[in-house]
KELUMDREN-837533 format. One line per field, with one value per atom (N, C-alpha, C): residue number from 0; residue in one letter; chain; atom name; x, y, z. Coordinates in steps of 0.1 Angstrom, whole numbers, plus 5000, padded with zeros to 4 digits. Each point is the difference from the previous one (the first is absolute). Example, Ala and Ser with C-alpha at 12.3 -4.5 7.8 and 13.67 -1.06 7.14 Angstrom:
% residues 2
pos (0	0	0	1	1	1)
code (a	a	a	s	s	s)
unit (A	A	A	A	A	A)
site (N	CA	C	N	CA	C)
px (5132	4991	5009	4996	5009	4992)
py (4943	5012	5012	5011	5011	5011)
pz (5078	5000	5000	4993	5000	5008)
//
This chain:
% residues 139
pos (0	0	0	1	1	1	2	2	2	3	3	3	4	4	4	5	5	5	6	6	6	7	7	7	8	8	8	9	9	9	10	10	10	11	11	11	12	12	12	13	13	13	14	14	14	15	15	15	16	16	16	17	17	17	18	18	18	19	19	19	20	20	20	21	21	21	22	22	22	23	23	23	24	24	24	25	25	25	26	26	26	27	27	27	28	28	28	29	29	29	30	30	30	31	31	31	32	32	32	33	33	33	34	34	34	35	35	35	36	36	36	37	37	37	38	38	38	39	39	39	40	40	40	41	41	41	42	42	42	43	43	43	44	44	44	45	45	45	46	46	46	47	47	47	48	48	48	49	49	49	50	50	50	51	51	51	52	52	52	53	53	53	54	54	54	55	55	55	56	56	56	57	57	57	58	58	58	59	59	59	60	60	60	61	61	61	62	62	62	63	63	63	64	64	64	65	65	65	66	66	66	67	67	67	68	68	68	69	69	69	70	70	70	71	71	71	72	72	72	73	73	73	74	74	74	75	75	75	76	76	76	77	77	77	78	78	78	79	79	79	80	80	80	81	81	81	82	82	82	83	83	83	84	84	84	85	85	85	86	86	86	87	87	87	88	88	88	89	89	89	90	90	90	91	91	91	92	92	92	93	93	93	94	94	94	95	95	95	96	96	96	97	97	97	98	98	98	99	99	99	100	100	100	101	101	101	102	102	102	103	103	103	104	104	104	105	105	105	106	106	106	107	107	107	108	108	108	109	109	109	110	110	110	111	111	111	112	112	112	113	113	113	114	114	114	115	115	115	116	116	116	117	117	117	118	118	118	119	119	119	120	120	120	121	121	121	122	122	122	123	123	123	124	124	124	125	125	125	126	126	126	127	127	127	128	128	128	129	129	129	130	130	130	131	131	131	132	132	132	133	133	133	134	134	134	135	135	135	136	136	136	137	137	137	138	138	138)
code (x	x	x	x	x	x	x	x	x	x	x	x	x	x	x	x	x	x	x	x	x	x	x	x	x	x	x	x	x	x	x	x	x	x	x	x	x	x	x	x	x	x	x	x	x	x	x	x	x	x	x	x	x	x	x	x	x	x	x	x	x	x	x	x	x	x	x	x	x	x	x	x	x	x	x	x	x	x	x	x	x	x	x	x	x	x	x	x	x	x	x	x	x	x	x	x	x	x	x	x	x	x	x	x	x	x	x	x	x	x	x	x	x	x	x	x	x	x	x	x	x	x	x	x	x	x	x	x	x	x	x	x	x	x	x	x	x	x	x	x	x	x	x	x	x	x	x	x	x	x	x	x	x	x	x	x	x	x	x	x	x	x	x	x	x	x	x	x	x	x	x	x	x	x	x	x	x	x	x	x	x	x	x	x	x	x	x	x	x	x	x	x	x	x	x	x	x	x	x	x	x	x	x	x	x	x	x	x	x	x	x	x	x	x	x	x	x	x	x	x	x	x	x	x	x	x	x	x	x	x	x	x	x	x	x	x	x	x	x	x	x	x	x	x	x	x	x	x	x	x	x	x	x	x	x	x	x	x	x	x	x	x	x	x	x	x	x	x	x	x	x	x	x	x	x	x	x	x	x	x	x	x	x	x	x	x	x	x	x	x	x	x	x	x	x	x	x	x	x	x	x	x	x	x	x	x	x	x	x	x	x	x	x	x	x	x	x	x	x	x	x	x	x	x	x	x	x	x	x	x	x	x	x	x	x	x	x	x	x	x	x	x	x	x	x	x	x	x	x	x	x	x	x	x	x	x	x	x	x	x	x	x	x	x	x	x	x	x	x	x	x	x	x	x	x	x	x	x	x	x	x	x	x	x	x	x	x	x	x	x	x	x	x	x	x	x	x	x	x	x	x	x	x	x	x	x	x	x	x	x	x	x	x	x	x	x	x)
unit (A	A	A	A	A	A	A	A	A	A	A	A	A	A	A	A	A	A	A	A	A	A	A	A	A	A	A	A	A	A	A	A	A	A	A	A	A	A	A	A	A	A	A	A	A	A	A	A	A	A	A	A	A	A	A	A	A	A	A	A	A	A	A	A	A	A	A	A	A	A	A	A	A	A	A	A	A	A	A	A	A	A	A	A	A	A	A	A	A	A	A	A	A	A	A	A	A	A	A	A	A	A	A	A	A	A	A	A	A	A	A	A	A	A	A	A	A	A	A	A	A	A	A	A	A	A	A	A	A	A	A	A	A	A	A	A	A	A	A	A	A	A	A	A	A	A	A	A	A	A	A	A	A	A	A	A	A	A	A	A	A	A	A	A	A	A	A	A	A	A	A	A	A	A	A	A	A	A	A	A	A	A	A	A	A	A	A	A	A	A	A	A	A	A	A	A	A	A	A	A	A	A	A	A	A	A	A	A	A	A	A	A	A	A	A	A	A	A	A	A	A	A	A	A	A	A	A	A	A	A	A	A	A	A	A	A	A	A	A	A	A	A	A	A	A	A	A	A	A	A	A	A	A	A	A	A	A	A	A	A	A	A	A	A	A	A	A	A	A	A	A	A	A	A	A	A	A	A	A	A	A	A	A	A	A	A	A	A	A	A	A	A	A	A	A	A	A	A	A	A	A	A	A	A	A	A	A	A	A	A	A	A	A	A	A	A	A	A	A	A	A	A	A	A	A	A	A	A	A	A	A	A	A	A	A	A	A	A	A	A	A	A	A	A	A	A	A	A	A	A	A	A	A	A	A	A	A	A	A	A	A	A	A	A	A	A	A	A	A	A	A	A	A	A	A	A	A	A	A	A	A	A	A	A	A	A	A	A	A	A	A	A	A	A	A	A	A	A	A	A	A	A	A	A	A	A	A	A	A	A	A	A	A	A	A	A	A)
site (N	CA	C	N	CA	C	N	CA	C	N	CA	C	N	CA	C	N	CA	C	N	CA	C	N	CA	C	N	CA	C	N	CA	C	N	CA	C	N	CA	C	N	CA	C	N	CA	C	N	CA	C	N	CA	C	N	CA	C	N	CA	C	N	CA	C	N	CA	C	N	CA	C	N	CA	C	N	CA	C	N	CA	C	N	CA	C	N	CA	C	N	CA	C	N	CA	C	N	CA	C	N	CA	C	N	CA	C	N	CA	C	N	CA	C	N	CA	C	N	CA	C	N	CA	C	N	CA	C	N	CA	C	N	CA	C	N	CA	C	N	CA	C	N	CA	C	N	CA	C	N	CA	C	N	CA	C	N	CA	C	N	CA	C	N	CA	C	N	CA	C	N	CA	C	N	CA	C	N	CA	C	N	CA	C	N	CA	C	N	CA	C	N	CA	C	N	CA	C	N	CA	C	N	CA	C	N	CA	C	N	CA	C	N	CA	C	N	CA	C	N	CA	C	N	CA	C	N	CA	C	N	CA	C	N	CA	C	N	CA	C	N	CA	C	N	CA	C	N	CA	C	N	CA	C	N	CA	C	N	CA	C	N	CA	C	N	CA	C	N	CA	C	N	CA	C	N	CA	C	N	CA	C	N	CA	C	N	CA	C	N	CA	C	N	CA	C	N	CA	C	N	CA	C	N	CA	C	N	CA	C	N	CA	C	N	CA	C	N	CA	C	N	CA	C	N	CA	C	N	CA	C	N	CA	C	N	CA	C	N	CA	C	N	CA	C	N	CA	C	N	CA	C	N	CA	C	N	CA	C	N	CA	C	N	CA	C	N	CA	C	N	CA	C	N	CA	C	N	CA	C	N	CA	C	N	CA	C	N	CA	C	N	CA	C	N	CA	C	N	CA	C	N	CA	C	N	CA	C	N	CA	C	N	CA	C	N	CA	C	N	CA	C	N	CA	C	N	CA	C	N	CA	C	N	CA	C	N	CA	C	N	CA	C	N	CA	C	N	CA	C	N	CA	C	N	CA	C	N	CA	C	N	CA	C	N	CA	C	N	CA	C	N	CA	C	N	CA	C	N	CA	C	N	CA	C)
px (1327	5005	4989	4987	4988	5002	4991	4994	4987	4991	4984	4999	5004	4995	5001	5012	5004	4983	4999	4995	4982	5002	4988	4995	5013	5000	5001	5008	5000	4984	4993	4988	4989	5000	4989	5005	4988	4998	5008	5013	5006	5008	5006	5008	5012	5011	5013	5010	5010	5009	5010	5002	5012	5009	5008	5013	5009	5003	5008	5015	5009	5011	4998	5006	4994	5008	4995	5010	5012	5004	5014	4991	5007	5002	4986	4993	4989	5000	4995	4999	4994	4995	4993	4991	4980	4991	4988	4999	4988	4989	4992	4989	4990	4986	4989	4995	4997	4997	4992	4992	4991	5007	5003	5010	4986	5008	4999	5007	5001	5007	4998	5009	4998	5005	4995	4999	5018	5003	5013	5009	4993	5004	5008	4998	5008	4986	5002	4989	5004	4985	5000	4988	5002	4994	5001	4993	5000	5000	5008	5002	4993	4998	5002	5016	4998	5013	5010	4989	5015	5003	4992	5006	5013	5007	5015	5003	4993	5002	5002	4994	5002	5016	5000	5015	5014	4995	5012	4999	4992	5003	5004	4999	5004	5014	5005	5015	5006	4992	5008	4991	4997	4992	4998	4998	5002	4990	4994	4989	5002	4992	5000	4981	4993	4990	4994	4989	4999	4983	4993	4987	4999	4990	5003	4981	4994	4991	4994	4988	4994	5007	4995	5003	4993	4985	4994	5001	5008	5006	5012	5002	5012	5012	5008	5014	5008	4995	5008	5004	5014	5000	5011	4997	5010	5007	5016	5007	5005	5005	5003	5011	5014	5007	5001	4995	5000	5006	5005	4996	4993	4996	4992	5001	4987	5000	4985	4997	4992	4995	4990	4990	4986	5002	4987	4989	5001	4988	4996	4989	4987	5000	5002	5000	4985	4993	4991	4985	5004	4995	5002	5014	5001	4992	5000	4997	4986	4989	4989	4999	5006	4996	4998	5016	5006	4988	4991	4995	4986	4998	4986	5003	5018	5006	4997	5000	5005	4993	4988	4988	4987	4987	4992	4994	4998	4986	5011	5006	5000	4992	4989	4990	5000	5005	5007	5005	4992	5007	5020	5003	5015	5002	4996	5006	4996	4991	4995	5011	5001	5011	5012	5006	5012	5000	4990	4999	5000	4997	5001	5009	5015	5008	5007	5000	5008	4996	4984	5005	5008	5005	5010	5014	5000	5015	5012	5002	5008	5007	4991	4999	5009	4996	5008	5011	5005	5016	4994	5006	4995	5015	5002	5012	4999	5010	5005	5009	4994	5014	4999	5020	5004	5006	4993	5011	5010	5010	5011	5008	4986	5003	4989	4998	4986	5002	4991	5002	4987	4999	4990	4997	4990	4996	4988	4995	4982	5008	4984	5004	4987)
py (6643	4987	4989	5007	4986	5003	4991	4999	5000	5002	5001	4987	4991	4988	4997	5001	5005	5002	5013	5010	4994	4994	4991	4990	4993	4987	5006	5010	5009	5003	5005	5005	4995	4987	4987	5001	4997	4994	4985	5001	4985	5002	4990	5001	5000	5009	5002	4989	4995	4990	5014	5004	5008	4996	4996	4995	5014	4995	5008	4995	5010	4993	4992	4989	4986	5006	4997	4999	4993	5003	4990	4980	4996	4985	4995	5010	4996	5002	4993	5001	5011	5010	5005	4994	5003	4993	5017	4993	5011	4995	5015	5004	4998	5000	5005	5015	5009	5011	5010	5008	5008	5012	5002	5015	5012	5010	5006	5007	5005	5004	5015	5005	5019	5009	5006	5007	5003	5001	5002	4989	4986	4989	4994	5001	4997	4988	4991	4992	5001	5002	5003	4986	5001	4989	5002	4997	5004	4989	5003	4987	5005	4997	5006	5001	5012	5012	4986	4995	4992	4981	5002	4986	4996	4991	4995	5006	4999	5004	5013	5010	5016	5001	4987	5005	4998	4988	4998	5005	5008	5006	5013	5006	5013	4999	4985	5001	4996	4994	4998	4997	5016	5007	4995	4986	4992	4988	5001	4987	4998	4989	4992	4995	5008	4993	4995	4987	4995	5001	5001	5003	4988	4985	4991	4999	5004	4995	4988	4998	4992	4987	4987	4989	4997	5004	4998	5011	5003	5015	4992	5011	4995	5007	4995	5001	5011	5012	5006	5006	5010	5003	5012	5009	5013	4996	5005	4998	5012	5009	5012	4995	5004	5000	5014	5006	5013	5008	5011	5009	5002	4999	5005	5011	5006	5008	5004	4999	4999	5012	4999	5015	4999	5007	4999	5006	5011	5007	4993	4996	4996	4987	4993	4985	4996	5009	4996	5000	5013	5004	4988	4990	4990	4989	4996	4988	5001	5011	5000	4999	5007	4997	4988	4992	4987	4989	5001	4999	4997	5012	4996	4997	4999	4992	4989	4989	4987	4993	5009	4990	4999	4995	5002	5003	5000	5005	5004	5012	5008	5003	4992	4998	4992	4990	4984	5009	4987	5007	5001	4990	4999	5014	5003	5011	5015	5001	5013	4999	4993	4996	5008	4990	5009	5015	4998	5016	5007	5000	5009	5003	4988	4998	5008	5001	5006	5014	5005	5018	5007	4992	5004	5003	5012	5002	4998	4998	4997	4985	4990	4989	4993	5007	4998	5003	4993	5006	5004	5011	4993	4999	4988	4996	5003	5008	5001	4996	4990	4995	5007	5005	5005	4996	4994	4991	5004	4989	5002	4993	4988	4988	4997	4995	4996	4990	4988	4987	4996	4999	4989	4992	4990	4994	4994	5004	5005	4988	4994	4987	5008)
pz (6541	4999	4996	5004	4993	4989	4992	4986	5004	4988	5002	5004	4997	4998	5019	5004	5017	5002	4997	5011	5000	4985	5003	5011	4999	5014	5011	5006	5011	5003	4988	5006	5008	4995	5004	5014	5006	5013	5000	5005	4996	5017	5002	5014	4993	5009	4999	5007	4997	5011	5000	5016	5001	5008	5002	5004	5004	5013	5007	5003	5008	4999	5022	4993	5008	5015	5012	5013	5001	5009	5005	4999	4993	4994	4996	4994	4994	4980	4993	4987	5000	4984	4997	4997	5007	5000	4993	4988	4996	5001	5003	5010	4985	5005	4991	5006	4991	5000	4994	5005	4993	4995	4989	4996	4988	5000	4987	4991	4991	4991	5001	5001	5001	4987	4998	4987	4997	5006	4998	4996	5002	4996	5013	5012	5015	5002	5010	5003	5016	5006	5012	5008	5013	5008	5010	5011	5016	5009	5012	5010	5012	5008	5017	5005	5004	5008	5006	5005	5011	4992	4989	4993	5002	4992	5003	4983	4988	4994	4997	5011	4998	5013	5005	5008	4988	4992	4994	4986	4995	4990	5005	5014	5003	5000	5007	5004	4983	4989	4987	4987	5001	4987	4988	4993	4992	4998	4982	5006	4985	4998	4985	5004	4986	5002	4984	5001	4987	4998	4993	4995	4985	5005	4990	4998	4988	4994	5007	4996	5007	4990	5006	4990	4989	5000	4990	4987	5001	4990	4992	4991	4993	5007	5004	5012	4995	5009	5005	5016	5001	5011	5002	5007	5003	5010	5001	5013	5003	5010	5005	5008	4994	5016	5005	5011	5006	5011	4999	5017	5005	5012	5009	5008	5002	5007	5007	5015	5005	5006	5001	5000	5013	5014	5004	4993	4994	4989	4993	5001	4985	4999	5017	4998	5004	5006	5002	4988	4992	4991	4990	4998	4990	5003	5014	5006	4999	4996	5001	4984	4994	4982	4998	5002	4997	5008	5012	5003	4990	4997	4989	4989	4996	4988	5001	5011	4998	5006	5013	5005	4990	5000	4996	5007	5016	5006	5014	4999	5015	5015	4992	5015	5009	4993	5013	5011	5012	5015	4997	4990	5006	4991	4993	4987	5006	5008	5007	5009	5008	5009	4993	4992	4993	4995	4995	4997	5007	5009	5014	5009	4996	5000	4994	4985	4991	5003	5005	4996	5011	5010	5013	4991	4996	4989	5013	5010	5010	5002	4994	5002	4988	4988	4982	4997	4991	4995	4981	4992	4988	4994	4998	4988	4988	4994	4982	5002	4983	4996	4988	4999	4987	4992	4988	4993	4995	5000	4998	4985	4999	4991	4998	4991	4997	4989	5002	4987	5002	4986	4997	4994	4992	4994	4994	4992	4990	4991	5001	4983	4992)
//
């Protein structure tokens, strides 16, 4: 469902907005997020086990997420509306990649902190999303 031109934006170290489906009388409020793109073309991301977003995407498997170019670029942006499906295997193993994806220096007390955090694979969820739809727009 990507195009190269996709899988290009996908690749960057960019934050993802994923949007879940909202609680009782709440709007849909998208999140910022660290994801990646899996060879297979699925985009995956990790929460902690007991988040509110790993309860309600269990109870309703469904997410829409958008990946928008920085502003100083010429405007583009991928949308995914997807299935979900959550996985305790290999969240810890993401959370440490995605980790040396998106920080610059892992050695901060708060970032050892986390990371020490993340390699407790008990503690993680890893989310795929499967797209289902996909839009975008490259000028």
């Amino acid at each position: 469902m990507f195009t190269d031109s996709d899988r290009a934006l996908l690749d960057r170290p960019l934050h993802g907005l994923l949007t879940i489906p909202p609680g009782r009388d709440r709007l849909p409020a998208p999140r910022p997020v660290w994801f990646e793109r899996t060879p297979g073309d699925d985009l995956q991301l990790f929460s902690m086990a007991d988040a509110l977003k790993v309860r309600r995407l269990t109870a309703d498997p469904q997410a829409s997420f958008v990946v928008v170019a920085p502003a100083t670029e010429t405007e583009a942006w991928v949308s995914v509306e997807a299935d979900v499906t959550l996985h305790p295997d290999g969240a810890a193993d993401l959370a440490l990649r995605l980790s040396e994806r998106y920080w610059d220096d892992l050695t901060t007390p708060e970032h050892r902190e986390l990371v020490a955090l993340y390699a407790k694979e008990e503690n993680l969820r890893r989310i795929v999303l499967h797209p289902r739809r996909v839009t975008r727009m490259s000028l």
